[in-house]
N, C-alpha and C positions, 0 to 999 in steps of 0.2 A: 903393355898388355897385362901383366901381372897386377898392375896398378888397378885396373879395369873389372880381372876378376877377383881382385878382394875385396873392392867394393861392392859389385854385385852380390860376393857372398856374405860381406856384413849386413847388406838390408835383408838379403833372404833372410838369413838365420834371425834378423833383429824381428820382422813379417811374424814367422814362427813364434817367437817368445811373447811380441805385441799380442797375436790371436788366445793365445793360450792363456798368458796371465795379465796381461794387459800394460799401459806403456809404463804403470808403476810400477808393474811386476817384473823387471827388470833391468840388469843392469850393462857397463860395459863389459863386466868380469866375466857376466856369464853368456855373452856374445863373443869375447876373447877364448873361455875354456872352450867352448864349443865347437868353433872352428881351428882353435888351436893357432891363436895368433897373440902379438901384444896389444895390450891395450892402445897404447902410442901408434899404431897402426889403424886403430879405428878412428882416435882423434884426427888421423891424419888428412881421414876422407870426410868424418864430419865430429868439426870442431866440439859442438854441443849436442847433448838428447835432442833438443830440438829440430836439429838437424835431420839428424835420424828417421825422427817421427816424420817431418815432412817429408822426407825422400819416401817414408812408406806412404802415406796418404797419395803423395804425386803417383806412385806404381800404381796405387788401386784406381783411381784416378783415368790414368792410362789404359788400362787393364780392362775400364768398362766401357770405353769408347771404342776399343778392336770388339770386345765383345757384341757388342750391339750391331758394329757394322758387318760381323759374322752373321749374324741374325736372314740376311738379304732380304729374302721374299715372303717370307716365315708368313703363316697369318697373325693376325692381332692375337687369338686365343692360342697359337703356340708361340708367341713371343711370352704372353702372361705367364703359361706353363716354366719355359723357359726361365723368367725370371725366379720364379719360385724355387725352381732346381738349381738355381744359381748357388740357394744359400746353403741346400744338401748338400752342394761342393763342397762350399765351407764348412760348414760345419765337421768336417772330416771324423766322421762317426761321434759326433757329439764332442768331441775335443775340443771345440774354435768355436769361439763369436765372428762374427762380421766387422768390417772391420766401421759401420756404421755405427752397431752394438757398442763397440770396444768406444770411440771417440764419444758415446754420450755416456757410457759410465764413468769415464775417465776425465769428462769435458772440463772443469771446473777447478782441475788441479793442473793441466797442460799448461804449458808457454801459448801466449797468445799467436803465434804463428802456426803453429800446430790448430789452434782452434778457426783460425780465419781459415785454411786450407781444407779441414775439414766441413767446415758449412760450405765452402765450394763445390766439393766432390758429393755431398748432401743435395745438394741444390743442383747437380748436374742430373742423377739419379730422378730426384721427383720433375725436373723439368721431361727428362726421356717419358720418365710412366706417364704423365700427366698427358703428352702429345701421343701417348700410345693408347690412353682413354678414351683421346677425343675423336682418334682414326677410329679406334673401335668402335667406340658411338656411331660415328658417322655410315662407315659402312655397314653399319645392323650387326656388326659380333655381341658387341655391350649394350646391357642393360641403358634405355635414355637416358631415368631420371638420375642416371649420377654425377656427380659433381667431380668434373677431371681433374683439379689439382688436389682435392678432400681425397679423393679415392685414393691417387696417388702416393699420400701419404700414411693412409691405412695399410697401403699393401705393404712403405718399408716398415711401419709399424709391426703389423702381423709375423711379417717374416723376419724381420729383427728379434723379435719377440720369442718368435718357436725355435731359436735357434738356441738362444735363452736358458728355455724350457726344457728343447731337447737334452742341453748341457748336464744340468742341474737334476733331472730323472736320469737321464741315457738312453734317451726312448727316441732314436729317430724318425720313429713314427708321426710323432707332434708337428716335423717337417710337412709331413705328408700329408698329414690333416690340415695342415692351415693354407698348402697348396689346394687340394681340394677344396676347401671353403670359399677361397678366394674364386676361383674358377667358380663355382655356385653363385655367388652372389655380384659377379660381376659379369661374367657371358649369361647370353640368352642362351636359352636350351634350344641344342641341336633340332631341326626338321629330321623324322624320320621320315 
C-alpha cells in the first residue's frame, strides 16, 4: 500500500513540476525535496524520465476519457463551452500549460516514448472534438460549412494557445476570450 501511494505521489508532484516548468524543467531532486523522499525511491517506481513522463501523459490520457464520459447528455454547444473551461482548470491562474502545450514545446528534446504517447493522447483529443463537430453539425448547433477534423484542431490550437498567453501576460481573461471566440465562430446563434 505504501508502495502505491508514493508512486502516485511522485507523478502527482512530477504533473506539477511538468505543467509548470516543463518536462526539462526538472528534475529527480526536485521531485525527491518536495515530497521529501530519496531519490532511489523514485527510481524504484520509474527507472527513467521517460518513464515518468509516460505515466504523466497516460494520467492525462485517462483523465480525458472520464472526462468526457462525465459530459453525458450535455448539448454539443456545452460540451464546446466545457472544453474550453477545461483549460481554465489548467491553467491554475495562469501558473500551468496544458499538458498538450508542455509536449509540443518540449517535443523534440523528449525520449521517443514520451513522443509516441503523446501524439496518442493528441490524437485522442482531436478525434473526440472532431466527432463533437460533426454531431454539432449534424444536429444544427454548428456552423455547416466547417471542416470537422480542421476545426478540431483549431479549437486545441486556440486554447493551447491562450493558455500560453494567459501564462506569459497573467491575464486569465485571454482564457475567456478565446472561449467566447470559439463559441462565435463555431455555434449558430441561438433562436430567440
Amino acid at each position: 500500500m505504501q508502495t502505491r501511494s508514493t508512486k502516485s505521489l511522485i507523478v502527482k508532484t512530477a504533473e506539477e513540476l511538468i505543467l509548470s516548468y516543463g518536462y526539462q524543467g526538472f528534475s529527480y531532486n526536485d521531485i525527491a525535496s518536495a515530497i521529501n523522499i530519496r531519490k532511489a525511491s523514485i527510481h524504484y517506481h520509474f527507472p527513467k524520465k521517460e518513464d515518468l513522463g509516460i505515466a504523466f501523459i497516460r494520467k492525462y490520457s485517462r483523465l480525458f476519457s472520464l472526462w468526457t464520459k462525465r459530459l453525458g447528455t450535455a448539448s454539443n454547444r456545452e460540451r464546446l463551452i466545457a472544453f474550453c473551461r477545461m483549460y481554465g482548470s489548467l491553467s491554475n491562474n495562469c501558473t500551468r500549460i496544458c499538458p498538450i502545450g508542455m509536449v509540443a514545446a518540449d517535443y523534440h528534446s523528449m525520449p521517443a516514448g514520451i513522443q509516441e504517447h503523446s501524439q496518442e493522447l493528441i490524437a485522442q483529443v482531436e478525434q473526440w472534438l472532431t466527432e463533437l463537430v460533426d454531431k454539432g453539425k449534424k444536429e444544427g448547433e454548428f456552423r455547416e460549412y466547417l471542416r470537422s477534423s480542421d476545426t478540431a484542431r483549431h479549437m486545441i490550437y486556440v486554447m493551447s494557445g491562450s493558455l500560453k498567453m494567459a501564462r506569459i501576460f497573467k491575464e486569465p481573461g485571454r482564457i475567456k476570450r478565446a472561449e467566447k471566440d470559439l463559441v462565435f465562430h463555431i455555434c449558430k446563434e441561438k433562436e430567440q
